[in-house]
C-alpha positions as CSV (number, residue, x, y, z in Angstrom):
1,X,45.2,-12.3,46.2
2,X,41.4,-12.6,45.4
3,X,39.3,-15.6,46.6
4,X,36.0,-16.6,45.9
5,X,33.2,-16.6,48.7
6,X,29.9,-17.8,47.3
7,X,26.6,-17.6,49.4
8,X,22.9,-18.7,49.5
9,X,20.4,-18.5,52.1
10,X,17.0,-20.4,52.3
11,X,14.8,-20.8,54.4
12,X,14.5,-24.0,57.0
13,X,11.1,-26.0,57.2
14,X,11.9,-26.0,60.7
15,X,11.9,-24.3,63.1
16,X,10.2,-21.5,61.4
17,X,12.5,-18.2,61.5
18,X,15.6,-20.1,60.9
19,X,18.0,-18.8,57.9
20,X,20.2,-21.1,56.8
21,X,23.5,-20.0,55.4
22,X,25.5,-22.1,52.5
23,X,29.0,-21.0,52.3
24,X,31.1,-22.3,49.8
25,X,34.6,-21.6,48.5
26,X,37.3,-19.9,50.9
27,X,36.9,-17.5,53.4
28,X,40.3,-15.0,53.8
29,X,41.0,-11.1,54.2
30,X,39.8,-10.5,50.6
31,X,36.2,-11.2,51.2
32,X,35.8,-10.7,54.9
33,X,34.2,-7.1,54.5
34,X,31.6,-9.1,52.4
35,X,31.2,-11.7,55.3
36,X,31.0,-9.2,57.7
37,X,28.4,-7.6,55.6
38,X,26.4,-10.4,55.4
39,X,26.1,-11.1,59.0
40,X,25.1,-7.9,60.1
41,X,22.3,-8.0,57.9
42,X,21.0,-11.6,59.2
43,X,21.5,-10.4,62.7
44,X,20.1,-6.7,62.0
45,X,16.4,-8.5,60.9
46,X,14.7,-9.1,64.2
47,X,12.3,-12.1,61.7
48,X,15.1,-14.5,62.0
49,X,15.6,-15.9,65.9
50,X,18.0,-18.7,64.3
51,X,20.8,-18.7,61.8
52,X,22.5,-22.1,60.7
53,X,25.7,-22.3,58.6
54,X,26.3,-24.9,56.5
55,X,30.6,-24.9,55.5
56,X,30.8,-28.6,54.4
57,X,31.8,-26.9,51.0
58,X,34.3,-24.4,52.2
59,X,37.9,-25.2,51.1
60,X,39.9,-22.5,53.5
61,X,38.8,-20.3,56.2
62,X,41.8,-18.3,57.5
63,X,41.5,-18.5,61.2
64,X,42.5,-14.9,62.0
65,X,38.6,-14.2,60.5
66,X,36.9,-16.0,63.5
67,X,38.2,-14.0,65.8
């Protein structure tokens, strides 16, 4: 089964060096290579001290992903 993941980032007004992350659609074992993806490059650039996710427009995260 394939699921869609869609992401943006932008960047916050404040406080500077803040990314923020939109997440929408579901998050499952199908796209978490591209999640995991994704977070290692926001964590690998040493410009960002602050990362906020916004998942108010996810419809399923599988809970064996968090951990």
């Amino acid at each position: 089964m394939s699921t869609t993941l869609q992401h943006s980032m932008q960047d916050a007004s404040s406080p500077a060096q803040t990314k923020i992350v939109i997440l929408n659609g579901e998050i499952d074992e199908s796209n978490q290579a591209e999640l995991e993806s994704l977070f290692s490059k926001l964590l690998s650039d040493s410009s960002i001290k602050n990362i906020v996710f916004q998942i108010n427009n996810l419809e399923y995260i599988n809970s064996s992903i968090i951990g």
